[in-house]
C-alpha positions as CSV (number, residue, x, y, z in Angstrom):
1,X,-2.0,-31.6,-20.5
2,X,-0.5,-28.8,-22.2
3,X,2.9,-28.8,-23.3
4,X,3.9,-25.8,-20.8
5,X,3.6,-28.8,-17.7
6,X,0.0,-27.7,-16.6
7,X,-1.7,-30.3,-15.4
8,X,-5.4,-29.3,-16.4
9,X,-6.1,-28.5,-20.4
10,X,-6.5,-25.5,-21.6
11,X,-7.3,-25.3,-25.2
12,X,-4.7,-23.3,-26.9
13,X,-5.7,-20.7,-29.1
14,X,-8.9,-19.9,-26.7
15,X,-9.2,-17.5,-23.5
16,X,-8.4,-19.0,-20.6
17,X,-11.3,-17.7,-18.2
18,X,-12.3,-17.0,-15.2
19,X,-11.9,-20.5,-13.7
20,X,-8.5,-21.2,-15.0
21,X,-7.3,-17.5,-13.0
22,X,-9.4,-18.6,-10.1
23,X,-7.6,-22.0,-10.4
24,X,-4.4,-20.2,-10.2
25,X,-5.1,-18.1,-7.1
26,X,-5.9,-21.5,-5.4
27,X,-2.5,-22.7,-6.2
28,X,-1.1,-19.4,-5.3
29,X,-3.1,-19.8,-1.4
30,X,-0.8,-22.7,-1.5
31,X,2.4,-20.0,-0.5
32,X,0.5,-18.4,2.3
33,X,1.1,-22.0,4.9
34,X,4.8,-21.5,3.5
35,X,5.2,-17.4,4.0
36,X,8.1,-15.9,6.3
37,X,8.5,-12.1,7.1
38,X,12.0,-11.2,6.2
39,X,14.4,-11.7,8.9
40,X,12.6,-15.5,9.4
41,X,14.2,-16.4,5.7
42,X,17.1,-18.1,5.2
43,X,20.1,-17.1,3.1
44,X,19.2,-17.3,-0.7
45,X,16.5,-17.1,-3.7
46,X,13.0,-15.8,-2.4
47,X,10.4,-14.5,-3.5
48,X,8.0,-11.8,-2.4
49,X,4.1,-12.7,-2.3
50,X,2.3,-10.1,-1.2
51,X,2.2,-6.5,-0.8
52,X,2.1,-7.0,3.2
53,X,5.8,-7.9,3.4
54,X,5.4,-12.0,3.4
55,X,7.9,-13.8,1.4
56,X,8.4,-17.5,0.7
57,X,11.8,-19.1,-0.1
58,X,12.6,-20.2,-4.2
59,X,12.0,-23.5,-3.1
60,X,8.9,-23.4,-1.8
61,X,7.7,-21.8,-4.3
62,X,9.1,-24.1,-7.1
63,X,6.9,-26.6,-5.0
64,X,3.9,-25.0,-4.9
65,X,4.0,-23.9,-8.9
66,X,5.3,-28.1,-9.8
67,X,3.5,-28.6,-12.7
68,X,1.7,-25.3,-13.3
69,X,3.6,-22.8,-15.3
70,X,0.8,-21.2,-16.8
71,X,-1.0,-20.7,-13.6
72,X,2.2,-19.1,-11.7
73,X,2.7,-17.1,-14.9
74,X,-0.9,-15.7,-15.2
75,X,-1.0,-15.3,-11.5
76,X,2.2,-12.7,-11.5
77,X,0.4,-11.3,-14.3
78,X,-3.3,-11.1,-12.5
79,X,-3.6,-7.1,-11.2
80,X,0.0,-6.7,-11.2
81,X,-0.3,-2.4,-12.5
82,X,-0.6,-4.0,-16.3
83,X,-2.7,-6.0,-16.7
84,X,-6.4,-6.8,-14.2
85,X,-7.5,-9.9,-13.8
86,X,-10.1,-10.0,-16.6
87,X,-7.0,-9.1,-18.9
88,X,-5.5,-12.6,-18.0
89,X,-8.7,-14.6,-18.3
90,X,-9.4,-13.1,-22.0
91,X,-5.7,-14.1,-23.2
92,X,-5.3,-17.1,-24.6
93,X,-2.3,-19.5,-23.4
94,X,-0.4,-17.8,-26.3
95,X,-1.5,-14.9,-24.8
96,X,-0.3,-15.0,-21.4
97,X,2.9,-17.0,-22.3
98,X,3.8,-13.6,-24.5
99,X,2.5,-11.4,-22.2
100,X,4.5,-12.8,-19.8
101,X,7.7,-12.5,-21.7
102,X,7.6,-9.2,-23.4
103,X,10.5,-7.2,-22.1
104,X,8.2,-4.7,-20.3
105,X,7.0,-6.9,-17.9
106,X,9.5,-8.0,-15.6
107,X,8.4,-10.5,-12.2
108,X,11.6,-10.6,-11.4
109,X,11.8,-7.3,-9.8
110,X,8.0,-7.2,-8.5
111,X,8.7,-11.0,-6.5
112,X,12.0,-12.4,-6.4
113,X,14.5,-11.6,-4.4
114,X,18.1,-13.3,-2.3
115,X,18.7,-12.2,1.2
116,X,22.5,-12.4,1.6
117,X,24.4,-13.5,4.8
118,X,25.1,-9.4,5.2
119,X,21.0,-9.1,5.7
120,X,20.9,-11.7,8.6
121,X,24.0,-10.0,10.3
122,X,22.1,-6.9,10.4
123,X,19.0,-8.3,11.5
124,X,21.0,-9.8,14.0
125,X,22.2,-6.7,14.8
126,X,19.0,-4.7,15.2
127,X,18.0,-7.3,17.3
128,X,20.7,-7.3,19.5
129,X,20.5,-3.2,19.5
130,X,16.2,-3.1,20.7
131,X,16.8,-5.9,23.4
132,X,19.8,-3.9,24.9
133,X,18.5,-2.3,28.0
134,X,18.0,1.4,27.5
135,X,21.0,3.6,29.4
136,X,19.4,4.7,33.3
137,X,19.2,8.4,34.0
138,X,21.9,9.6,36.2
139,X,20.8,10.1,40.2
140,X,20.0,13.7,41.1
C-alpha cells in the first residue's frame, strides 16, 4: 500500500497508467448511487460531481474516496481544463500528489461547496411560489 492510504500499489517514482485512472473513475461511479440535485441536499459540506448539476454530500463522498487519496486526487485532476487524462496517467504519484497541490489548481472551487439553511428557505420558497395557483382572469 502506499503511504497516501491507497489500497492498491503504485510504484512511486513510475507513471501511474491507464489502469490506475481507470481504477479511479470506478471509485468515482461509486458517487453517482449517492448524487442529489441541489435543493434534495441537506444543510452543509457538498461537493459537486458533474457538470449536469448532481452533487453528493461531504460525507458521502469521504466514504466513497476511504482509502484512496490518490485516486480522488487524480480523478479531480483527470480533464479538469489542465490537465487530460493521459496527463494523469504519465505522472507519477509524486507527480499527481504536486500537481494536485500547486496553488493554481484549486478543487475546491471546481467541487466543493455548503448549502446554508438560507438556500433551503429559498428553495422552499420557489416551491411554494410555482405550486401557488396562478391569479383567474377577471369575468367580462
Amino acid at each position: 500500500m502506499a503511504h497516501d492510504g491507497t489500497q492498491e500499489a503504485v510504484h512511486e517514482g513510475r507513471p501511474v497508467g491507464a489502469a490506475f485512472v481507470e481504477r479511479a473513475h470506478r471509485i468515482a461511479d461509486g458517487l453517482n448511487g449517492r448524487s442529489m440535485g441541489w435543493t434534495e441536499l441537506p444543510v452543509g459540506g457538498c461537493f459537486r460531481i458533474n457538470d449536469m448539476g448532481d452533487y453528493v454530500t461531504a460525507e458521502s463522498w469521504d466514504e466513497v474516496w476511504e482509502g484512496h487519496r490518490l485516486e480522488e486526487q487524480a480523478w479531480m485532476l483527470c480533464d479538469n481544463g489542465q490537465y487530460s487524462a493521459a496527463d494523469v496517467e504519465a505522472m507519477t504519484p509524486e507527480g499527481i500528489r504536486s500537481a494536485y497541490e500547486d496553488s493554481d489548481f484549486q478543487p475546491d472551487y471546481a467541487f466543493y461547496t455548503e448549502r446554508y439553511d438560507w438556500d433551503v428557505e429559498a428553495d422552499r420558497a420557489d416551491a411554494a411560489a410555482c405550486a401557488a395557483p396562478a391569479p383567474s382572469a377577471p369575468a367580462r
